[in-house]
MILOVEX-374718 format. One record per residue (C-alpha): residue in one letter; x, y, z. Coordinates in steps of 0.02 Angstrom, whole numbers, padded with zeros to 5 digits, always signed. Layout:
MILOVEX-374718
AXYZ ...
END
This chain:
MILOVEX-374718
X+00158+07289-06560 X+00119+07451-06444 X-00044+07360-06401 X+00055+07212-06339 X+00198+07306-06243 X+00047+07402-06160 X-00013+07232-06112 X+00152+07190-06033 X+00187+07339-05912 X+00002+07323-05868 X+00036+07126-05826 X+00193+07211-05708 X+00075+07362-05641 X-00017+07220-05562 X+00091+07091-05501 X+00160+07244-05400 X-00011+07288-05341 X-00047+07117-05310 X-00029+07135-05119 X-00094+07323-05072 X-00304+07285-05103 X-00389+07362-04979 X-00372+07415-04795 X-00454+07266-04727 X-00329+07134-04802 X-00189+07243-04770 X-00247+07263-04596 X-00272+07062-04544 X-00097+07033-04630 X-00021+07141-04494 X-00124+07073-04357 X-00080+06897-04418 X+00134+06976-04405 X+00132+07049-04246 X+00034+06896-04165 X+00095+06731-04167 X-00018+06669-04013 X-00077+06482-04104 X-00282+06537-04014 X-00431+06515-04074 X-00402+06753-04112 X-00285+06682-04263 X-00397+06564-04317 X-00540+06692-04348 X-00420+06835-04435 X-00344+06663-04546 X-00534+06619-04599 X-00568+06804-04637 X-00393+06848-04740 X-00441+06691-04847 X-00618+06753-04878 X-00561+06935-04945 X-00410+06848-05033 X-00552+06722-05119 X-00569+06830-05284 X-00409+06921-05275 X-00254+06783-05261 X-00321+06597-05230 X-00151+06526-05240 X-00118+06630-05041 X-00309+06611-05010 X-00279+06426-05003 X-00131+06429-04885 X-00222+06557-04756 X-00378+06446-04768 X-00253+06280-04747 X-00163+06353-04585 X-00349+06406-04519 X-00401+06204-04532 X-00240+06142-04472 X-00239+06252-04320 X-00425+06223-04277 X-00414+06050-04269 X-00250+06048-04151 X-00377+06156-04037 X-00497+06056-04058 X-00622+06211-04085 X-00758+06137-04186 X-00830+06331-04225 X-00653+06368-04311 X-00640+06219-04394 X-00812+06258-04472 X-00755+06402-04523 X-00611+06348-04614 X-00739+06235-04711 X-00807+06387-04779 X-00666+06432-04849 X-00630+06286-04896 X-00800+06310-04975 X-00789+06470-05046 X-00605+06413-05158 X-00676+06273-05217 X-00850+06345-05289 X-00737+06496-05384 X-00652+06347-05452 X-00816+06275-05523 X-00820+06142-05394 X-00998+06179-05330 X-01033+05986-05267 X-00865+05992-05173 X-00895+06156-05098 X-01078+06104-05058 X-00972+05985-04977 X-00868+06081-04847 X-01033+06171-04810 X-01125+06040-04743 X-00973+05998-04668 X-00951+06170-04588 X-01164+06159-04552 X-01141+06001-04457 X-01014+06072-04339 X-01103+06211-04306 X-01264+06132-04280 X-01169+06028-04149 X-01107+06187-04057 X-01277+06277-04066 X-01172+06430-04170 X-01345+06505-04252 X-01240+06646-04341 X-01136+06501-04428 X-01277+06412-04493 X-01347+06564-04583 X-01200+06600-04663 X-01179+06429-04739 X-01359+06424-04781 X-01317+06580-04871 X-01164+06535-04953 X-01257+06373-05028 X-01390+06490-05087 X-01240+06596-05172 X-01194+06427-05266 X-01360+06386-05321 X-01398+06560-05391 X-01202+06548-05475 X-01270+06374-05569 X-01452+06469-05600 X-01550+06374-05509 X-01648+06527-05448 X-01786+06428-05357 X-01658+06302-05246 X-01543+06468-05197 X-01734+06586-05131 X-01757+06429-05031 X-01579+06429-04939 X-01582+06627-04934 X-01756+06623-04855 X-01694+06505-04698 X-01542+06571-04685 X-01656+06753-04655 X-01758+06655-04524 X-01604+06619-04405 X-01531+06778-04418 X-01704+06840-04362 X-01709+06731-04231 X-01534+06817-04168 X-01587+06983-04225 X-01406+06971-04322 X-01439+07122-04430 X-01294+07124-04544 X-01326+06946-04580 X-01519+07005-04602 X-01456+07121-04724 X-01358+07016-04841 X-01491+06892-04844 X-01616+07026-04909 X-01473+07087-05042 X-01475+06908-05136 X-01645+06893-05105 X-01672+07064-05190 X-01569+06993-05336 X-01634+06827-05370 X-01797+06922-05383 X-01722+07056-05505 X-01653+06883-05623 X-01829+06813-05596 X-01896+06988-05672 X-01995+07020-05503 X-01946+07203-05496 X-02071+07257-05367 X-02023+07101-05241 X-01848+07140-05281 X-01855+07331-05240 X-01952+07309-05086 X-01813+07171-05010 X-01669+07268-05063 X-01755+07451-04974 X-01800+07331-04805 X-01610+07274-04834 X-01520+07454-04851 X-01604+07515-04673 X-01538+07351-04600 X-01375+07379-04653 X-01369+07584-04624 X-01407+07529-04434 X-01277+07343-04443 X-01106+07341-04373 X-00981+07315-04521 X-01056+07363-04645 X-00928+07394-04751 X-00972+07301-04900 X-01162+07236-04876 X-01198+07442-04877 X-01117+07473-05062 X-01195+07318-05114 X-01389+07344-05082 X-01370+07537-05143 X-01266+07434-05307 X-01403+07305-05314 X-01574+07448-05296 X-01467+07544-05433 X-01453+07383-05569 X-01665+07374-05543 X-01692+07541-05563 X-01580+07529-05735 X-01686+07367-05789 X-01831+07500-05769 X-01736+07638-05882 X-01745+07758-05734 X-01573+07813-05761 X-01571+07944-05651 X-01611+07875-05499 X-01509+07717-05543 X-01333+07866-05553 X-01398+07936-05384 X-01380+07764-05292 X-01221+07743-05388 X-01137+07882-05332 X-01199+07843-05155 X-01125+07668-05172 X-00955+07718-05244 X-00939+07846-05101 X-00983+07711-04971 X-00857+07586-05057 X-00709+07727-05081 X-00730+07773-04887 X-00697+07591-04855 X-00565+07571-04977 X-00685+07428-05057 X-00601+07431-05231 X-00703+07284-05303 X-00853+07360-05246 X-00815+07532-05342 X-00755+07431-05507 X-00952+07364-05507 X-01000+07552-05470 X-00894+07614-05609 X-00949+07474-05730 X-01133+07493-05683 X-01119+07686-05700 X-01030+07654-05878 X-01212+07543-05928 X-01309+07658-05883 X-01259+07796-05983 X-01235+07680-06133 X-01411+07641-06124 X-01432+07831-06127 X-01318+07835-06294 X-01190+07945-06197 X-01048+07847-06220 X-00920+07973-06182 X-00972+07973-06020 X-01002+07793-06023 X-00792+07795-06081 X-00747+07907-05941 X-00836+07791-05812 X-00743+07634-05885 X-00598+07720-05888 X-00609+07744-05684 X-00646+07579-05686 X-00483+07524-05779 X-00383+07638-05658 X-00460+07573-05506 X-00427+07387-05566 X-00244+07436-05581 X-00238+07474-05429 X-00325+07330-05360 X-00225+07234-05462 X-00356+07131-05534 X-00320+07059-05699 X-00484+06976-05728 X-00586+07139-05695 X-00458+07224-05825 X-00504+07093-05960 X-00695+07110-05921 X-00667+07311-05933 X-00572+07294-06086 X-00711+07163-06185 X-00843+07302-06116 X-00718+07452-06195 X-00730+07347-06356 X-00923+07326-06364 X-00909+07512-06331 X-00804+07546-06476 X-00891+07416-06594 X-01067+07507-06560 X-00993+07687-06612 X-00904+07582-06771 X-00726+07624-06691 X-00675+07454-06760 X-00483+07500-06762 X-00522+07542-06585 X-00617+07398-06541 X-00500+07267-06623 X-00345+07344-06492 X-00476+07308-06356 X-00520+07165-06405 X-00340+07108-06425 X-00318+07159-06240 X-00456+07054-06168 X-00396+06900-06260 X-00194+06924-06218 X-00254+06949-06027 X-00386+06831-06032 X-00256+06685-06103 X-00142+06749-05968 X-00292+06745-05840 X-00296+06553-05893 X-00124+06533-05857 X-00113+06581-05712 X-00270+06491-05651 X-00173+06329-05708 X-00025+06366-05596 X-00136+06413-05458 X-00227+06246-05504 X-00075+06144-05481 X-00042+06231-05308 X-00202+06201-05262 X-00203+06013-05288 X-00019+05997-05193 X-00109+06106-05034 X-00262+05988-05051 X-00148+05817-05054 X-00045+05900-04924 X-00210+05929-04807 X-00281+05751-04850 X-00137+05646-04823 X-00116+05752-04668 X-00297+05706-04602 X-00260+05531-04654 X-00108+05513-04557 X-00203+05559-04399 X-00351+05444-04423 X-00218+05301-04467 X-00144+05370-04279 X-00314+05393-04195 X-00356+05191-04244 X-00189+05130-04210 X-00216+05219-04037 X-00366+05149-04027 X-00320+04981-04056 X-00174+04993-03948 X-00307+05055-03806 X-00394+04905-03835 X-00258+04769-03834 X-00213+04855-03667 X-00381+04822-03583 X-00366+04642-03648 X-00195+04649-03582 X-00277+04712-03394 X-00410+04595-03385 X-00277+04452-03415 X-00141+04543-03288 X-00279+04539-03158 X-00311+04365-03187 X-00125+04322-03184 X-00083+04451-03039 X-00155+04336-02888 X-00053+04192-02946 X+00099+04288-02960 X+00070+04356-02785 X+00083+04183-02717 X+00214+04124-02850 X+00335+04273-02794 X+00308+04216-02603 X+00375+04057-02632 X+00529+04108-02786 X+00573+04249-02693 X+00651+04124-02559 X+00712+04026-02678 X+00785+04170-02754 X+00860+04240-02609 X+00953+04076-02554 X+01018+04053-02747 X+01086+04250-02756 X+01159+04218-02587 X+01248+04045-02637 X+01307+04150-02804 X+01378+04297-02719 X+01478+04182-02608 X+01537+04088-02760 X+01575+04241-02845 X+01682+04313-02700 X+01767+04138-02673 X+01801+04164-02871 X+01861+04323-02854 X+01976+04282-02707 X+02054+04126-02807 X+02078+04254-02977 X+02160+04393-02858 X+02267+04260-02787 X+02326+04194-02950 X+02372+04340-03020 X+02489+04397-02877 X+02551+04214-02896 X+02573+04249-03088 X+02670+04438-03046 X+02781+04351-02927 X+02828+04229-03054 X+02859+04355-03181 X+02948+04467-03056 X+03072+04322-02994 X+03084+04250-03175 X+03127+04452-03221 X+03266+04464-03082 X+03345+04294-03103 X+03374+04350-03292 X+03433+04497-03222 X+03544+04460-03076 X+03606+04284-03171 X+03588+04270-03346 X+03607+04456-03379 X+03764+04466-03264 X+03847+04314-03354 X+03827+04401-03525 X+03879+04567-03472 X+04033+04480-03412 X+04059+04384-03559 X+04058+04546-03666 X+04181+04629-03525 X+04269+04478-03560 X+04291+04474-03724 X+04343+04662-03739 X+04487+04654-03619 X+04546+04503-03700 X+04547+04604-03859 X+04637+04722-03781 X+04790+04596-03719 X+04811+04544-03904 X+04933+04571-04010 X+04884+04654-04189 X+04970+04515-04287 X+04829+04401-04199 X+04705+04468-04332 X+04579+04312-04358 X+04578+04287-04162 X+04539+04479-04131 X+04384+04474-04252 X+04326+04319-04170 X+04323+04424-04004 X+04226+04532-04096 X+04096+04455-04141 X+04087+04363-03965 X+04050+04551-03896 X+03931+04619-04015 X+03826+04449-03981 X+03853+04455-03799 X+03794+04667-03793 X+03629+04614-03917 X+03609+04472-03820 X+03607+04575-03658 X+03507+04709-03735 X+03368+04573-03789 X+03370+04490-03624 X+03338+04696-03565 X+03180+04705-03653 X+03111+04532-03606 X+03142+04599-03424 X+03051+04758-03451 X+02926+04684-03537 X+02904+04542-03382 X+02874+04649-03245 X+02719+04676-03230 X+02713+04873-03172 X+02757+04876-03350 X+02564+04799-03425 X+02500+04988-03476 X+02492+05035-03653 X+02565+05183-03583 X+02722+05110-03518 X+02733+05023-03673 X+02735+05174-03791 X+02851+05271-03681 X+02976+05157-03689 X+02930+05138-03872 X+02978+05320-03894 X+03135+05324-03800 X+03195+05186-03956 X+03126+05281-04076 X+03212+05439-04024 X+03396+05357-04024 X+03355+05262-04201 X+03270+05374-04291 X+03404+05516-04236 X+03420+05587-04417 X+03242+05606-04465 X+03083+05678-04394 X+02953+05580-04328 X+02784+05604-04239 X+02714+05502-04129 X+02516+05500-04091 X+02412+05379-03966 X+02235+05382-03941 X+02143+05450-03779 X+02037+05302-03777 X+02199+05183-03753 X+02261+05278-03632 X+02224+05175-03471 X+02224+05030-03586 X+02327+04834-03515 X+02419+04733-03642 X+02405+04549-03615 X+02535+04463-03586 X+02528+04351-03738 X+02518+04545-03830 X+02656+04649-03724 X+02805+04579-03769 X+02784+04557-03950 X+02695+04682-04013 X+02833+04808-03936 X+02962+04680-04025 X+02869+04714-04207 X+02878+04894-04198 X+03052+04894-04140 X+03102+04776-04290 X+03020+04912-04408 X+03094+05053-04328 X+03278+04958-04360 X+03231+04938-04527 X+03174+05123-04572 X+03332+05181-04489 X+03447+05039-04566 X+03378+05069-04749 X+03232+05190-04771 X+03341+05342-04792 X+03157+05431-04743 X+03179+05614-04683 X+02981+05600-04617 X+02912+05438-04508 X+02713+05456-04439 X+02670+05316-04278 X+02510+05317-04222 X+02426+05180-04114 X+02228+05185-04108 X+02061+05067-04070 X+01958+05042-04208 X+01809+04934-04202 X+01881+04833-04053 X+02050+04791-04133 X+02227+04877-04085 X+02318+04948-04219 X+02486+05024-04244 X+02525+05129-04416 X+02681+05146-04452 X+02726+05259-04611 X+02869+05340-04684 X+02949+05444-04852 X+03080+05336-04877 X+03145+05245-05029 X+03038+05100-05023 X+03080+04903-05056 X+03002+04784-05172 X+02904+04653-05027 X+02917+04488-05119 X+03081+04521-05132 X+03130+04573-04952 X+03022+04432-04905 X+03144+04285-05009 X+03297+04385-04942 X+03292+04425-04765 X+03208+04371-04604 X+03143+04525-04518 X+02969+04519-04614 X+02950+04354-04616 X+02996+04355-04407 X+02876+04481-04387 X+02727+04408-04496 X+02748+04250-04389 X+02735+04359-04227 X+02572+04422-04273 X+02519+04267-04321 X+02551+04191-04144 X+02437+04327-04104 X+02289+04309-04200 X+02327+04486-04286 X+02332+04538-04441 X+02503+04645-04533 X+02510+04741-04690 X+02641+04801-04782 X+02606+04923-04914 X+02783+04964-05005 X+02850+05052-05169 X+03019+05115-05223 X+03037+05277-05199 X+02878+05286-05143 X+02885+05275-04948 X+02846+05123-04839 X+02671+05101-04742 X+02650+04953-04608 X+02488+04925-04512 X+02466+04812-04371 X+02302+04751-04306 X+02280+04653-04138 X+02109+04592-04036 X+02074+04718-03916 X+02043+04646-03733 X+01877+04704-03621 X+01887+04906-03645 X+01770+05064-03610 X+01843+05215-03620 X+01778+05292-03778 X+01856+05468-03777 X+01922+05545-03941 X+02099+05535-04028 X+02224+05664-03979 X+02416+05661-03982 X+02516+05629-03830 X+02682+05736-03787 
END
């Protein structure tokens, strides 16, 4: 149990660690922060972050080397873009994909073959070597090492020079060819000692010259390169590089049978890999700690270690599923990206070519339409001229017409007015002074009177509408609703009411088939809210919606039962048969003490004012 808790907070030591590795990688990730320039700068410090992330955290490897491709093909930059094939490269070979990296490699070799970019050549004649001597085939890799040497020759690329001799050095050592491997790695440490950036290709030569002399048993000289290649990686703040130093330091006093020093050595290694936050170095150290243990017969000892390595290896496996599963989403991602733009590149080009069949047959047709327009454009000319006249003769005959049609209206409105309005008025004047002259025993005759006057003043007040609604200054929906208010005001004089019109109505022309009835339906609803509703709340609003006119009338009243009013009375059934007359719709949504709703829907005539609903005042 203490051996698996131990596990655990070393787990958490190195998820925390996971992003401080070395000053390199923490450098570029600053560079990449404070520079957001999309150049050809970003594309090189992208390729680079990827490469030191490689062996440290894939998953973010992958996304640096993704943005790299992605950005070097929108330049265009065919060195960048071979660059991001090594990374590409580089991922998928530490996944075990060798043939697929060999892949971007040749990839990245083409491009750079095509740009005359010697530098780039060597290094992926390098990094194919690297694969070959990963899947032992020691032979294939010297071959690939050799001419990738030969072009950095050529360029007198020195730090290039230098790695080259390094691998060369140790596919000699794994062929057993000591004294070949010695002599490459010595020419290889005075090339790097006078390279630029030499950062790691220094503590790797004086790592590699120390493993040969330890395949010779000459321990001591073996420790002396050591500790010059630990101080070389530690100035550098290489930590991989010192974990080898530490390990390597750690064999070669266990060949000496000191393993006490051989445990202190490991244990700088386990501290350093803590802080590089490396679990798969950890698991290595801790299989090595339990070799250690099992050779001094420390088998409690060697069982915890044990127990380690295979609790961090299974997570190590874990982990390199999830990163697997990212890995395959960046990878679709990226190739349905690339596939989209080749789709685009041939439909472009097929568009390209439909338009150069397209010109040849324009030229072809262009002559002919030369002389074509010559002789329509006359033709033309003389049939827009004829139209405009027509149109203007129209125009005059409709403008005409209408004043003929609002003098109609107007005399028809003051002949009701001056005549038949008069005649009523006096009948009702009439009829009250009459009443008045009568005696009270005259009962029956008196009511009679009555009833002659109410008739005569409805009478006079219908004939009043039909006169308003006849002249024709009176057309506007705004008109309309004004007056509509005024009647609402004086009926609905015990409840509140609001009363809303749209904006977009409010230049907006009744017919004249629509004027007069449509203000005759909402004054037989108002009548009928104030007659029986009993509502202390009525809502009117009058709005377009998808080209039709409609009117909403609603109110908190008791309600009726419809079927019933419908048997009973006239005033739905008078307006229902308005609305039919004009091809409009009415509903009437009613429950008993439930409130009353009534909407009204007319065609809208020719309209384009579209601006938004707000109330009027």
């Amino acid at each position: 149990m203490r051996v698996r808790w131990s596990i655990i907070l070393l787990l958490w030591s190195f998820g925390s660690a996971l992003y401080a590795q070395n000053k390199m990688v923490d450098s570029l990730r600053h560079w990449l922060a404070v520079h957001p320039a999309q150049d050809s700068t970003r594309v090189v410090n992208l390729h680079r972050l990827a490469y030191r992330l490689s062996e440290i955290d894939q998953t973010s490897a992958w996304r640096y080397a993704n943005e790299a491709n992605q950005l070097a093909k929108k330049l265009n930059n065919k060195v960048n873009l071979g660059q991001s094939f090594i990374n590409y490269a580089i991922l998928e070979s530490l996944e075990g994909n060798y043939a697929k990296g060999q892949e971007h490699y040749l990839n990245a070799l083409e491009l750079f073959e095509q740009t005359g970019w010697e530098r780039g050549k060597a290094i992926c004649l390098n990094n194919i070597a690297e694969n070959y001597k990963v899947m032992n085939q020691l032979d294939k890799s010297l071959d690939y090492t050799f001419r990738a040497l030969e072009l950095n020759k050529k360029k007198q690329e020195k730090r290039g020079m230098a790695v080259n001799h390094e691998q060369i050095g140790e596919l000699y050592r794994r062929k057993g060819r000591y004294k070949e491997s010695l002599k490459y790695l010595q020419e290889g440490l005075v090339l790097a000692k006078q390279a630029d950036q030499n950062y790691q290709i220094l503590p790797q030569i004086l790592l590699g010259i120390a493993r040969n002399y330890n395949d010779h048993c000459e321990f001591e000289r073996a420790l002396d390169y050591l500790d010059q290649a630990t101080q070389q990686s530690q100035l550098h703040g290489e930590k991989l590089l010192q974990i080898q130093c530490y390990q390597e330091a750690a064999t070669t006093y266990r060949l000496q049978h000191n393993f006490e020093k051989a445990k202190g050595y490991l244990q700088k290694a386990f501290d350093t890999a803590k802080e590089f936050g490396s679990v798969v170095e950890t698991a290595n150290l801790n299989r090595q700690m339990a070799e250690l243990e099992e050779i001094q017969r420390n088998y409690k000892e060697a069982l915890a270690y044990f127990q380690s390595y295979k609790m961090l290896n299974d997570s190590i496996e874990r982990k390199k599923n999830v990163v697997r599963a990212e890995l395959v989403e960046l990878k679709y991602a990226a190739f349905e990206k690339d596939r989209e733009n080749q789709r685009l590149k041939q439909i472009k080009a097929e568009q390209e070519a439909e338009l150069r069949r397209q010109a040849s047959w324009i030229v072809a047709l262009a002559s002919v339409v030369i002389v074509l327009m010559g002789v329509l454009g006359y033709a033309f000319y003389r049939n827009r001229l004829k139209q405009i006249q027509d149109a203007q003769k129209m125009q005059a005959e409709t403008i005409r017409q209408m004043q003929v049609s609002d003098n109609i209206r107007s005399q028809i409105a003051r002949d009701l007015h001056d005549d038949l309005g008069a005649t009523l008025s006096g009948v009702a004047m009439l009829s009250q002074a009459a009443k008045r002259q009568l005696k009270e025993k005259d009962g029956q005759l008196t009511e009679l009177l009555d009833l002659i006057s109410v008739n005569s003043q409805r009478t006079v007040s219908t004939i009043r509408d039909i006169i308003w609604t006849t002249r024709p200054m009176n057309d506007s929906l705004e008109s309309i609703t004004t007056k509509m208010k005024i009647f609402a005001s004086e009926m609905l004089e015990g409840s509140e009411y609001e009363f809303y019109v749209a904006d977009n109505l409010r230049d907006y022309k009744l017919p004249s088939n629509q004027q007069y009835n449509f203000y005759l339906i909402f004054k037989e609803a108002i009548n009928n809210i104030a007659k029986c509703a009993n509502a202390k709340h009525v809502w009117i609003e009058i709005f377009k919606n998808n080209q039709q006119l409609c009117l909403c009338i609603k109110d908190d009243g008791v309600g009726f039962d419809t079927e019933a009013a419908k048997v009973c009375g006239n005033g739905l059934f008078n307006m229902e048969k308005r609305v039919e007359e004009l091809d409009g719709s009415l509903t009437i949504q009613s429950v008993p003490t439930h409130g009353t709703t009534i909407e009204l829907t007319l065609p809208l005539a020719t309209y384009s004012n579209t601006a938004s609903l707000s109330p009027v005042y």
